[in-house]
C-alpha positions as CSV (number, residue, x, y, z in Angstrom):
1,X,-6.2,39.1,-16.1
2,X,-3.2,37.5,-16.1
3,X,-2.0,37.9,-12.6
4,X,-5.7,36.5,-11.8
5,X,-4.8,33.0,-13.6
6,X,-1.4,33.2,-12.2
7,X,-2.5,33.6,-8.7
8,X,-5.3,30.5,-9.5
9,X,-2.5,28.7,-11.5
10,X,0.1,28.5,-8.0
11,X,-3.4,27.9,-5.9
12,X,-4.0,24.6,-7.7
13,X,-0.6,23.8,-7.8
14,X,-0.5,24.1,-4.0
15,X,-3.6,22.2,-3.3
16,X,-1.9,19.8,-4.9
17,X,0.9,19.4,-3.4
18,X,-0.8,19.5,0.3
19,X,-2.9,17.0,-1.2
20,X,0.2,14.9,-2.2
21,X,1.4,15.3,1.0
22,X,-1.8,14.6,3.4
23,X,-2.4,11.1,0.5
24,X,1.7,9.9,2.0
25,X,0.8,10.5,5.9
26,X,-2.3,8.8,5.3
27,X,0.0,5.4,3.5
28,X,2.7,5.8,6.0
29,X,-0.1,5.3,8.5
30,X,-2.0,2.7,7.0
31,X,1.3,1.0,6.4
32,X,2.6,1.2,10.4
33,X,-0.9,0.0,11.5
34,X,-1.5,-3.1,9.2
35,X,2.1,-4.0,9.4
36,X,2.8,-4.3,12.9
37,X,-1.0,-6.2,13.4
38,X,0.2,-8.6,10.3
39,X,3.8,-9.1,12.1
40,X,1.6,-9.6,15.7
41,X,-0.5,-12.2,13.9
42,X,2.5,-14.3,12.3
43,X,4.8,-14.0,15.4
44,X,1.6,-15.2,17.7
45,X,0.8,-18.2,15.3
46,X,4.1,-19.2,14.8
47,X,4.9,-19.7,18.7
48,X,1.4,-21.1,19.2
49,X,2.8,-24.0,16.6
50,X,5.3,-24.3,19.3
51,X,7.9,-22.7,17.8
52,X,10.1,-20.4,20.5
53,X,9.8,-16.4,19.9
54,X,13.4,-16.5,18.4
55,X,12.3,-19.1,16.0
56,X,9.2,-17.0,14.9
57,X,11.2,-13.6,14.8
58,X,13.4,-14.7,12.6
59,X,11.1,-16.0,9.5
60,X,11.1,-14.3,6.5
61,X,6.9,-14.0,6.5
62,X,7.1,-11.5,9.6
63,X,9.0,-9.2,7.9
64,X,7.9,-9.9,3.7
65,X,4.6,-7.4,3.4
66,X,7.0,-4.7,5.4
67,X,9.9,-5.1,3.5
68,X,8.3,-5.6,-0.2
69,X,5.3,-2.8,0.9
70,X,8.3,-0.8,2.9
71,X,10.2,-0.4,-0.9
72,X,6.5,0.9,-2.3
73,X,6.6,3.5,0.7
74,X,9.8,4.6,-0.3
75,X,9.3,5.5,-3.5
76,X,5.8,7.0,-2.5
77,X,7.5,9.5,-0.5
78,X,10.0,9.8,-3.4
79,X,8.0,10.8,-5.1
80,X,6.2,13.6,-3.2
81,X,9.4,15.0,-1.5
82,X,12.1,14.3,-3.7
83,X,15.4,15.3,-3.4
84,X,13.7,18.6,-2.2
85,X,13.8,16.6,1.4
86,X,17.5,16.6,1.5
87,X,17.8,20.5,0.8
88,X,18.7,19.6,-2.6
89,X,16.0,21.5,-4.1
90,X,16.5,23.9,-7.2
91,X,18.1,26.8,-5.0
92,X,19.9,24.6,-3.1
93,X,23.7,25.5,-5.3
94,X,22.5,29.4,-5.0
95,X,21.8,29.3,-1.1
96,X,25.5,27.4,-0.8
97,X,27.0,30.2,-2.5
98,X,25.5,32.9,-0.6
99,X,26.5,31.0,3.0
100,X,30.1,30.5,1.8
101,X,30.1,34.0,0.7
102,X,28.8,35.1,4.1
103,X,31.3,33.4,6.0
104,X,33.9,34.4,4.0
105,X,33.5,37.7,4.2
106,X,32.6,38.0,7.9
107,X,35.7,39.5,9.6
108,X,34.4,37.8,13.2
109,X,35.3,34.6,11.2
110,X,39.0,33.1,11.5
111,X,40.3,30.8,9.3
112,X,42.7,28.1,10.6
């Protein structure tokens, strides 16, 4: 019985986390799309006010809802990957170990 709520337990656990996954893909998406239409839309009105494309590029409304919905994104993602992203995760110190150990003890492997 209890391997049964066990095996249900890690089940839910990994629905989840697929579904924490697929629910950042589905931002970074949304994000991308709306952002470079927004950013299309400013740049486009701007220089129709007859301001040249440098002018336009460089105002701080093409680049606001990126930058401000960007740092949201960030910490989205944080949040579902974590420092489990950067191989940091929880084994991360034991796997270290074991390849230091490994090359260590290889005898194909010359130290200098």
């Amino acid at each position: 019985m209890d391997q049964q709520f066990s095996k249900e337990q890690s089940y839910l656990r990994a629905k989840k986390r697929v579904k924490d996954i697929k629910g950042f893909y589905v931002h970074l998406v949304v994000f991308i799309a709306v952002n470079v239409f927004i950013s299309g839309i400013i740049i486009f009105g701007l220089m129709k006010s007859g301001d040249s494309f440098g002018v336009a590029i460089s105002n701080f409304g093409v680049y606001s809802t990126p930058l401000f919905w960007g740092i949201g994104l960030f910490f989205h993602w944080f949040g579902v990957f974590g420092v489990q992203f950067f191989g940091l995760g929880k084994d991360w110190e034991d796997r270290k170990i074991k390849e230091f150990l490994e090359k260590e003890n290889n005898p194909y492997n010359k130290q200098q």
